[in-house]
C-alpha positions in Angstrom: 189.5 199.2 102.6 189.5 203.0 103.1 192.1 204.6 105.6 191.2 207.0 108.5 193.4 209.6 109.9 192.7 210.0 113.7 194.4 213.6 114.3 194.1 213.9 118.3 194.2 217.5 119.9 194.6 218.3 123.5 195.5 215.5 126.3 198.9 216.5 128.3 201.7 214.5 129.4 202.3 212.2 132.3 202.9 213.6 135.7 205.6 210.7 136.9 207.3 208.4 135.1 204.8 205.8 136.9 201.9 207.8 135.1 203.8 207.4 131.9 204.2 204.0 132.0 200.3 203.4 132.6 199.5 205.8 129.9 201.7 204.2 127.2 200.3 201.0 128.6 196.1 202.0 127.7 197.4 203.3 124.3 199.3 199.7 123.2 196.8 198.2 124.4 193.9 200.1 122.6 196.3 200.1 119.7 196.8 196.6 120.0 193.1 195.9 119.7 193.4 197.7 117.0 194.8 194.4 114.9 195.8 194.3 111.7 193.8 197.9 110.6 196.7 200.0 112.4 198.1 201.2 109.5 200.4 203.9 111.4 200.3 203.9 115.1 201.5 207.9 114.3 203.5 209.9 117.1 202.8 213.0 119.7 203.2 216.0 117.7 205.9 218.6 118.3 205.8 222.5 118.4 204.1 223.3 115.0 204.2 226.4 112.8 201.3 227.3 110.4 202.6 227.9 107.1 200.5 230.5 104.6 200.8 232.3 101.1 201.9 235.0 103.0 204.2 233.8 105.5 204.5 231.5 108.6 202.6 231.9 111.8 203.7 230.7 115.1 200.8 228.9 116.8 201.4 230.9 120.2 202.9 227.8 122.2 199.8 226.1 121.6 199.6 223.5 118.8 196.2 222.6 117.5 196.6 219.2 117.1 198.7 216.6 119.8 199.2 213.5 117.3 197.5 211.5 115.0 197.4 207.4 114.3 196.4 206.1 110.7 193.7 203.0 110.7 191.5 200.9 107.9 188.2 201.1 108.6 185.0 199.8 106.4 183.7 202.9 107.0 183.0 206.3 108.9 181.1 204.5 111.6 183.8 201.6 112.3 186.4 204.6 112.5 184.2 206.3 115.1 183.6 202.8 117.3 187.7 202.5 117.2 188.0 206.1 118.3 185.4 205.9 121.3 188.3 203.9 123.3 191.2 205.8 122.2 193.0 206.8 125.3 193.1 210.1 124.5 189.2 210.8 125.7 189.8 209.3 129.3 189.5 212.2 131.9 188.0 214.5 129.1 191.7 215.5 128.6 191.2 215.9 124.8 190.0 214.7 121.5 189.9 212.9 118.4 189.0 213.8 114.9 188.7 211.5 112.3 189.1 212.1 108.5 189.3 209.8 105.7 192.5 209.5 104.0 191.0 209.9 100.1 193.0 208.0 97.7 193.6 210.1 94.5 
C-alpha cells in the first residue's frame, strides 16, 4: 500500500495548558482513527534552516512547514478523506499537504 506524507504548515500552540490538553486530545483521537495506516504519527517541527548549493538560509523566524505524520493510504483520494479531519484545519489555523512517499 503506498505511503503518504502529511507535511502540516501553520496552526500555533495552545494558550493554557487546559487548551493543550484538548488539542493533544482531537489529534490522538483523529490519529487513533487512523488505525493500523499510521505509519509515523511524526512530530511539531522545530526552527528550520534552508540549506542550498550556495549556503544556508535562515527562514526569518518563520518555518514553512509545522510537522508532518506518515499514513498508508490506497490512494491520493483516501489520503485526502484522512486529512479532511486532521486537527490541524479546525479554526482555519493552518494546513495540510499531502505527498506520496515514492518508493525507489
Amino acid at each position: 500500500m503506498p505511503k503518504f506524507m502529511m507535511i502540516y504548515h501553520g496552526g500555533g500552540r495552545p494558550d493554557s495548558p487546559e487548551e493543550g490538553e484538548k488539542v493533544m486530545a482531537a489529534w490522538m483521537a483523529w490519529m487513533g482513527g487512523i488505525g493500523e495506516n499510521l505509519v509515523d504519527g511524526g512530530n511539531p517541527a522545530g526552527m528550520s534552516k534552508t540549506v542550498t548549493a550556495t549556503g544556508v538560509e535562515d527562514n526569518g523566524g518563520a518555518n514553512p512547514v509545522s510537522g508532518y505524520t506518515l499514513i498508508n493510504a490506497a490512494d491520493m483520494d483516501a489520503a485526502i478523506e484522512i486529512a479532511k479531519g486532521c486537527p490541524i484545519l479546525e479554526g482555519g489555523q493552518g494546513t495540510v499537504e499531502i505527498a506520496e512517499a515514492m518508493e525507489m
